[in-house]
C-alpha positions in Angstrom: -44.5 41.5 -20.6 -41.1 43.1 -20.6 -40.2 44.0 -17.2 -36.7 45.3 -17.6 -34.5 46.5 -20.6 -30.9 45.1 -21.0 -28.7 46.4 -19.1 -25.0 44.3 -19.8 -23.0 47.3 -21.2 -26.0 48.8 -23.3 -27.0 47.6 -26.8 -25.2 48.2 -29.8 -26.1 49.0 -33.8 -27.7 46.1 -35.8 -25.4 44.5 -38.3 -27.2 44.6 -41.9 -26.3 42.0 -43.3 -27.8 39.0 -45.5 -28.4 36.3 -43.4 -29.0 32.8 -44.2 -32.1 30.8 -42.0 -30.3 27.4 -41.1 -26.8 27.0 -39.9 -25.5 23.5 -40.0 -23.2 22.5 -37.0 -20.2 20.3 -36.7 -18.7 18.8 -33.5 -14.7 19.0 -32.3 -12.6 18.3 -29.0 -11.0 21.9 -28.2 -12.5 23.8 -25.1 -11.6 26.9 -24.6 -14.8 28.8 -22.7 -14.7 28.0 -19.2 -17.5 28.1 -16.5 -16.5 31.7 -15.4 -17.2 32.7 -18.9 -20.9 31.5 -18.5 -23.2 34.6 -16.8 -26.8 34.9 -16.0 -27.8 38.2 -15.9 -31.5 37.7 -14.1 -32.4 41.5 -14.4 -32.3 41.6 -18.0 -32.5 37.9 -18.6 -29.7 37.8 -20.5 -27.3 35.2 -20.9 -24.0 36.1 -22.2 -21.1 33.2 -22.6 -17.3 33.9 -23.9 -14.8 36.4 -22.2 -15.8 39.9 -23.7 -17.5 42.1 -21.0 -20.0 44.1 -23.2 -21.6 45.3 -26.4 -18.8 47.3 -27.5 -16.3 44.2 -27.1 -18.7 42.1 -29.0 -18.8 44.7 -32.1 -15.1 44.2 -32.0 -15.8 41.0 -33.3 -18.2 41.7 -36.3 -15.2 41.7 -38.5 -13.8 38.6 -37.1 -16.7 36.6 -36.4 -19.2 34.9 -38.3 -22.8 34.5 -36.5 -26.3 35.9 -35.7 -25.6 39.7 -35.0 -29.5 41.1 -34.8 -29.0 41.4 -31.1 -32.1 41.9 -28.7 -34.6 43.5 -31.0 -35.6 40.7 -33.2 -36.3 37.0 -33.2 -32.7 35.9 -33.5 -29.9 35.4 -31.1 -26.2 36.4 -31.1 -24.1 33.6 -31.5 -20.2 33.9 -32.4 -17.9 31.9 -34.4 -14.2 32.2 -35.0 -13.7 33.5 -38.5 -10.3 31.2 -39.1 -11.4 28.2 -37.3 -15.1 28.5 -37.5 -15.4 27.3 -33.8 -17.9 28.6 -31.2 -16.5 31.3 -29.1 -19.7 32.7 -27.5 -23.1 33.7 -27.6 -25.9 36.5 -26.0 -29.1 35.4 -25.6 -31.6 37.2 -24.7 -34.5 34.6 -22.1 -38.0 34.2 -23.5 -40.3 34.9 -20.2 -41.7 34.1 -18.0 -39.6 31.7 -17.1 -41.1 27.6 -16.3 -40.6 26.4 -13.1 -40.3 23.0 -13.2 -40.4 20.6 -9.8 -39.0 17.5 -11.3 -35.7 16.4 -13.0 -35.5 17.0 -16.2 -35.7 14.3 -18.9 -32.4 13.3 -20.8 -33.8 10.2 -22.2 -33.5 11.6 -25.3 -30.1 13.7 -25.3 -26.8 12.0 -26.4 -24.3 13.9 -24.5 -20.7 14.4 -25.9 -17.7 16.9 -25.0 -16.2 19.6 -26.6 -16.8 22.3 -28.9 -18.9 23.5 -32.1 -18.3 24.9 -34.9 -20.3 25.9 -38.1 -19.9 24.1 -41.2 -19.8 26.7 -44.0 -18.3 30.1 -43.5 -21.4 32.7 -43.6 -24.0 34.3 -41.4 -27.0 33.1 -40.1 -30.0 33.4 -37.9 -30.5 31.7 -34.2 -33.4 31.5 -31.8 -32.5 29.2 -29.3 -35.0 31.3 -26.6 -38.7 30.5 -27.5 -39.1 29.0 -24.0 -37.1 28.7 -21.4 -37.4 26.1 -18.1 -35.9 26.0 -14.8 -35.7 22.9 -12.8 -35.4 23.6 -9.3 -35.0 20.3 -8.2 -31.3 20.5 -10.1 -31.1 23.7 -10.6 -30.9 23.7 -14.2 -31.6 26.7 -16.9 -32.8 25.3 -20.2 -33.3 27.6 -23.1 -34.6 26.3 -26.4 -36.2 26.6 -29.9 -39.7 25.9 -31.1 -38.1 23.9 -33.6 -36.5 21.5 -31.0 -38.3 18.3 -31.4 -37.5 16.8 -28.0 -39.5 13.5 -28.6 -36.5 12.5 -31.1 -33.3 11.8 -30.0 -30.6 14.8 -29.8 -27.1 15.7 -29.3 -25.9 17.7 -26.0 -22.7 19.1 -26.0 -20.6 19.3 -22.8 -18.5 22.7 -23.7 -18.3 23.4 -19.9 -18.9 21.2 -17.1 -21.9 23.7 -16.5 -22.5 25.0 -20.1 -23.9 22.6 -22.7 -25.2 23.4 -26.6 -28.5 20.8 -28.0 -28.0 20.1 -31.5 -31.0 17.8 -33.6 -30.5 17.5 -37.5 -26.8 19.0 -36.9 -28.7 22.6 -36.1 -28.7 24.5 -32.9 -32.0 24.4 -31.0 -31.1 25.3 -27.5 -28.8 26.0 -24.5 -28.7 24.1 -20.7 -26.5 25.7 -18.0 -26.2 23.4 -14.8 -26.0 24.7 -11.3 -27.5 27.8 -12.8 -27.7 29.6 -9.6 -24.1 29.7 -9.5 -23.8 31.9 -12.6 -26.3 34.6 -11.3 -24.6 38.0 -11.4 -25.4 41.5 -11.0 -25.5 43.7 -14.2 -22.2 45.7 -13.4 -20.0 42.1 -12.9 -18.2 40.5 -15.5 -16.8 37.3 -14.3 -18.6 34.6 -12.3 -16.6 33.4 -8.8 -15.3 29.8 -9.9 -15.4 29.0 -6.1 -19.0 30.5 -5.3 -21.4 27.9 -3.4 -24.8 28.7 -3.2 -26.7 27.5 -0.8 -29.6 25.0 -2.7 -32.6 27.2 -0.7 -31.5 29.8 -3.3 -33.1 27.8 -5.8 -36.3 27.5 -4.8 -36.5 31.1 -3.9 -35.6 31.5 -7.6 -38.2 29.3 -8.1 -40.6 31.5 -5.9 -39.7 34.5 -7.8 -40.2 32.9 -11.6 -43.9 32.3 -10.5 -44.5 36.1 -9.2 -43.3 36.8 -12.4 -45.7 34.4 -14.3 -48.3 35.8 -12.2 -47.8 39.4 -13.6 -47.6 38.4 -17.1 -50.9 36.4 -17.3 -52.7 38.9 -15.2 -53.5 41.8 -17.8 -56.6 43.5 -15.1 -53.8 43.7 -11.7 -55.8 45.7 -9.2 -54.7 47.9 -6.7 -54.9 45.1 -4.0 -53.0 42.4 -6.1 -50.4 44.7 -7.1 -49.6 45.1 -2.9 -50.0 41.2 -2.4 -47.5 40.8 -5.1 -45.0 43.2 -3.6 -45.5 41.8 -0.4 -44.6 38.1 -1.8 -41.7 39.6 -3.6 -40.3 41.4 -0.3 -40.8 38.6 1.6 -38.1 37.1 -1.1 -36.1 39.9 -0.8 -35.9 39.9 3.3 -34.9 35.9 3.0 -32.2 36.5 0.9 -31.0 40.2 2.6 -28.5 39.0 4.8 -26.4 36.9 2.2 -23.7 38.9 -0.4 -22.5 36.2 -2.5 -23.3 37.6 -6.4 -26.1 35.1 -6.8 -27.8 36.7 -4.4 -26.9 40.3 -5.0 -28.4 39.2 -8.2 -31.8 38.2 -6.5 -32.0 41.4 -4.6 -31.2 44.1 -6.9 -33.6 42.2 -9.5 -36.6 42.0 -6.8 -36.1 45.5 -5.7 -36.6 46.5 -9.8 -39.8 44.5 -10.2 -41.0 46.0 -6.6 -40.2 50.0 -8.4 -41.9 48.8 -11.9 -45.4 47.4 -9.5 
């Protein structure tokens, strides 16, 4: 079920364009997105990485980008790369929900981590999906987004391009995304640029947590009666009255999201 439509500077036209179904990846050393670039927009589910602030920046970039430019209305996400250099410079994914909560760590048995950059190893377009489910670990506060095609009992690559903000790579292809401290990079729609300094309290996670589940609840419950429809706005404004008296953006993000699920019951 989709409770909200994106918001984050509205959507723009569909590129039509031949695109290619694999992508093959290569790995370099230059960083040049940084943690304040990495936003979580929770009432559209959106994440957007890289410095432009909307849509129409993004189109800007058609002509100077390579990538996957079918936005939010098919299976593939938009992901950016640098025409002359070929490297990464950003990406808009749009979550799969509902959203897994997950109580334990996560499991990075399996995940060679490495820092630095991507780029793509031929110059054309593509198509991405790195949002066919998507976890959050409470425990760490981690957001992992990934494909169906991510095998994740063979080894893989993760690469560091933020200390929050890693890529997965298996067979040299994209197949998902991790942000760490994810809280952190919770944002209202009409903000651009996460607080570098913000510190969320780690109760915000679990209320997070809290709130994923509502939102599971309504998605697997196709017969909501009158009654559970009230005990489910009731659990969400009990959320909402916990987090009321703080204004850091995380939580702003929180409230404004809660009080649009509360108007769509």
């Amino acid at each position: 079920m989709e409770l909200f439509q994106p918001q984050v500077g509205g959507p723009c036209h569909l590129l039509r364009k031949y695109y290619h179904k694999n992508m093959k990846i290569n790995i370099n050393n230059i960083q040049f997105i940084s943690n304040t670039d990495v936003r979580w927009y929770l009432s559209s589910q959106i994440i957007w990485i890289g410095k432009e602030k909307n849509y129409g920046e993004i189109e800007e970039l058609i002509n100077k980008s390579y990538g996957s430019f079918k936005w939010l209305w098919s299976d593939s996400d938009t992901i950016l790369f640098n025409k002359e250099d070929l490297n990464f410079i950003g990406a808009v994914i749009k979550l799969n929900e509902p959203i897994i909560v997950k109580s334990g760590k996560m499991d990075k048995v399996l995940l060679e981590e490495r820092e630095g950059n991507i780029k793509i190893s031929e110059e054309r377009n593509f198509e991405c999906n790195l949002s066919d489910f998507t976890e959050y670990y409470i425990e760490e506060d981690n957001l992992l987004s990934y494909s169906e095609k991510w095998d994740r009992a063979n080894l893989s690559i993760e690469i560091k391009i933020t200390s929050d903000f890693s890529v997965v790579l298996q067979n040299n292809e994209m197949v998902g995304i991790l942000i760490y401290y994810a809280s952190n990079h919770l944002i209202p729609d009409v903000v651009y640029h996460v607080d570098a300094n913000e510190n969320i309290d780690s109760n915000l996670c679990i209320k997070l947590g809290r709130f994923f589940e509502l939102i599971e609840k309504i998605d697997n419950d196709d017969d909501l009666t009158q009654h559970g429809e009230l005990e489910l706005k009731k659990a969400f404004l009990e959320i909402y009255e916990e987090v009321l008296p703080y204004n850091e953006l995380s939580y702003v993000a929180l409230k404004d999201t809660i009080l649009n699920v509360v108007d769509y019951l």
